[in-house]
C-alpha positions, 0 to 999 in steps of 0.5 A: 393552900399546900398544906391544907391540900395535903391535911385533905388529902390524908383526912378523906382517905384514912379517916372517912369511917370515923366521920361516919362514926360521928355522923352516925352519932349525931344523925339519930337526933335527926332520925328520931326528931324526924319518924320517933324511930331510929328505923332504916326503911330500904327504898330503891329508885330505879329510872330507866329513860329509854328515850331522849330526843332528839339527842337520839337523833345525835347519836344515830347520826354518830353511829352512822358515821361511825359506821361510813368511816366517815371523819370529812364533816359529811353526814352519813344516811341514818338507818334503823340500826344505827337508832339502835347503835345510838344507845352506845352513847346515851344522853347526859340525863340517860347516863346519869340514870344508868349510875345512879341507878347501879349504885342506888341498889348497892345501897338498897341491899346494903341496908337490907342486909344491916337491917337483918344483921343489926337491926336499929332500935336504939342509938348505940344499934343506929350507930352500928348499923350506920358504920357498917352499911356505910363501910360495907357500901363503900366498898362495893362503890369502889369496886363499881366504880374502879373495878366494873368501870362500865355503867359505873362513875368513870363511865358516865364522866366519859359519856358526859364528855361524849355528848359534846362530840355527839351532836357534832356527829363526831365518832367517838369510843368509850373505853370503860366497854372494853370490860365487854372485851376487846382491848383494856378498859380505860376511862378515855375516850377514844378513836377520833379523828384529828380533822373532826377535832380542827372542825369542832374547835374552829365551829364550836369552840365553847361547845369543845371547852365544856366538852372537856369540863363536862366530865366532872360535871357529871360526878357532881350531877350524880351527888346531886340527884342522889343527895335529893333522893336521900332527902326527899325520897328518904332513900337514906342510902348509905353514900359516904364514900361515894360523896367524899370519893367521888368529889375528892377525885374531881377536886384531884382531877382539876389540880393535878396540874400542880404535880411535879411529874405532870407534863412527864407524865403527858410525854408517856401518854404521846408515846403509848399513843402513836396511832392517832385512834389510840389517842385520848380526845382530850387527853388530861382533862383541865390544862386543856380546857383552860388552853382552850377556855383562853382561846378559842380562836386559836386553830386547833392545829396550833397545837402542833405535831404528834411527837412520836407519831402522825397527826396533832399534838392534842395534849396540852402540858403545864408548860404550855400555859401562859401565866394567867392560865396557869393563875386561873386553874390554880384559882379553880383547882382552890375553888373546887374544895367548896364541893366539900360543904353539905351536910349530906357529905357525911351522910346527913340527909336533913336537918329539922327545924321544928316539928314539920320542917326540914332542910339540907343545903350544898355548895357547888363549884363547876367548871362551864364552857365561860368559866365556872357557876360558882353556887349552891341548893338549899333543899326545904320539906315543909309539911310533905311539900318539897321544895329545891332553891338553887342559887347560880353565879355565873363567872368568865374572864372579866364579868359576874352574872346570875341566876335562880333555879326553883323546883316542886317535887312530888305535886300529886294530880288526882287521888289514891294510888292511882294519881300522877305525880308531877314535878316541876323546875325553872331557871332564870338567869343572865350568862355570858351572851354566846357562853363563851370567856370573853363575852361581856355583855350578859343575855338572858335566859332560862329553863323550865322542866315538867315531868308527869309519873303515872302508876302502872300498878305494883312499883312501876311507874311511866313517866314523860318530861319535856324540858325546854330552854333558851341559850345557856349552860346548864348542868347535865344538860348537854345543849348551850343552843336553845334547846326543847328535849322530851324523855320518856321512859319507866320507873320503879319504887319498891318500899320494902 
């Protein structure tokens, strides 16, 4: 696996424009079996969820508790400033809007700007207009995602992280807002208390274990939602890079292990963090999601004292792991080349099968508070319907269970402009009992969402959704408890 690690590797980085070149080749046959032309319509979806409860609610109390000082698993009195100070750490569906929402208008002006400068009427015009919008986009992405941090990936992969501490009330910072101003930006997340750590591991230790994992889920969750904007909403943002970047930087992240210099590096980590508010909560993310994964009942003091400073040792090495843990990351760090397969990842947004079908599909590995939902979606437009199967294999220490998500998009209630449009989603599944990597009986469950969209004339929209569930995983929602959430917020379409 070394090796084709390595050809990876060097394939993703030097060589991402010529997949865009022959994607950009093939994709006009699709194009123009799709619209008989090979015209880029620039649309720009924008989704401002303004709120989400009561996961509001968490993060108020956090904020309070931020603002107390307090770190003894006492709770502060929540005021009005503190509903507002919430905001600092939005839900996993806020943050996941907020990114989509920077980089889904690098894409909208990108393709205006090559519609202007290479307008594509023919194949060999297409193909043109295709590589520079994509190289063009793909360097704004970096720059957003590496330069800016704030709002961008790295940010939303600490915000996800976030949400695990935030409803156990749990003081917390994200680095990437020191771009404001204040101290270096960083994609950490920051200034926790070693007593909230002991508390969350001994009250919650599955909720820790995803909260450690959770921060890849996001970037996966972000090419998700982007990958069905392209495909049923025909964005065609030009993403390439954003697809290959951001998976080939998940993918890293879980096997970095493996590197030579890993457990040295860890040892610079602990000595630039004496103080314990400048420690990482997790530190590097993956050994210490599998330590952990393999045991939740060892007392988070386990770890042992800070080398060079108060407190505990919270960064767990490659030498700290027993040989099965080592075994199974590496199994998972493999596992995770599977996030490669979709057609979208090199900018194919749908395939046609006849005159008024088409399809795309992906593949996904993602890591769980159990262990990994091992899966993928197979998205259908038949005749303006759109569809969304999604098939999930849920996987711990010793057992498999399953599980069937279904989604209807654009369903319309009323007529002309002024109807609403509904979407819908449900899951069912079998998962691990208490979500946990021991469990060996499985429990069922499921998820349903309905969201309503109502006109407010031009481009924008309003829209509530409620989605309720039982106990289980479930990407991009924050909740392994049952859990019913309501968002509200506003949206906007703009087609030209």
């Amino acid at each position: 696996m070394t090796i084709l690690h390595h050809f990876l590797r060097i394939l993703l980085l030097c060589t991402w424009p010529i997949l865009c070149a022959l994607l950009a080749w093939i994709a006009p046959q699709w194009a123009q079996a799709q619209d008989s032309t090979y015209a880029i319509r620039p649309r720009l979806l924008l989704d401002f969820p303004l709120i989400d409860a009561p996961y509001a609610w968490h993060a108020a109390q956090m904020a309070a508790n931020k603002r107390a000082g307090l770190s003894d698993g006492t709770e502060a009195t929540v005021n009005a400033g503190d509903l507002l100070r919430g905001y600092e750490s939005p839900s996993m569906q806020q943050a996941l809007a907020v990114t989509k929402d920077l980089h889904a208008t690098n894409y909208y002006f990108t393709n205006k700007l090559w519609n202007g400068l290479i307008k594509p009427t023919n194949r060999k015009r297409y193909l043109w207009n295709r590589i520079a919008a994509n190289a063009q986009a793909g360097v704004v992405d970096y720059l957003l995602a590496y330069q800016l941090m704030v709002f961008g990936p790295a940010w939303m992969h600490e915000e996800f992280h976030r949400n695990g501490t935030t409803q156990r009330g749990i003081s917390t910072f994200n680095e990437t807002y020191y771009r404001f101003g204040g101290g270096i930006a960083s994609a950490s997340v920051t200034h926790v208390s070693d007593s909230d750590m002991v508390r969350f591991k001994r009250d919650a230790p599955n909720e820790l274990v995803r909260s450690f994992a959770s921060g890849i889920e996001g970037q996966y969750a972000l090419l998700r939602n982007m990958q069905q904007d392209n495909f049923f909403e025909r964005t065609n943002y030009p993403n390439v890079a954003m697809n290959i970047l951001l998976t080939k930087q998940a993918v890293g992240y879980v096997r970095q292990f493996r590197a030579s210099d890993y457990d040295r590096s860890i040892d610079t980590m602990n000595y630039y963090g004496e103080q314990v508010a400048e420690r990482d909560f997790v530190g590097w993310d993956f050994t210490a999601w599998v330590y952990d994964l393999h045991r939740p009942d060892e007392p988070y003091t386990a770890r042992g004292t800070h080398p060079f400073g108060p407190g505990i040792d919270r960064v767990i090495k490659r030498a700290d792991l027993t040989p099965e843990e080592d075994a199974y990351l590496k199994r998972m760090g493999d596992l995770q080349y599977l996030n490669f397969l979709s057609p979208d990842m090199i900018g194919i947004h749908g395939i046609r099968l006849g005159h008024d079908t088409r399809f795309t599909f992906a593949v996904r590995h993602v890591l769980t508070s159990f262990g990994y939902d091992l899966g993928g979606d197979l998205l259908l437009d038949r005749r303006g319907r759109h569809w969304l199967l999604g098939i999930h294999t849920y996987h711990n220490h010793g057992s498999s269970f399953g599980g069937v998500e279904l989604m209807r998009k654009g369903l319309r209630l009323g007529h002309g402009d002024r109807s609403a449009q509904l979407d819908l989603r449900g899951m069912l599944w079998l998962q691990p009992e208490n979500s946990g990597f021991y469990d060996t009986k499985g429990k069922a469950g499921g998820l349903l969402t309905v969201r309503a969209a109502f006109p407010l004339g031009g481009s924008l929209k309003a829209y509530a959704e409620a989605e309720g569930k039982t106990q289980g995983w479930v990407m991009a929602n924050p909740y392994l408890k049952d859990n019913l959430s309501i968002r509200a917020g506003i949206a906007l379409d703009v087609r030209r």
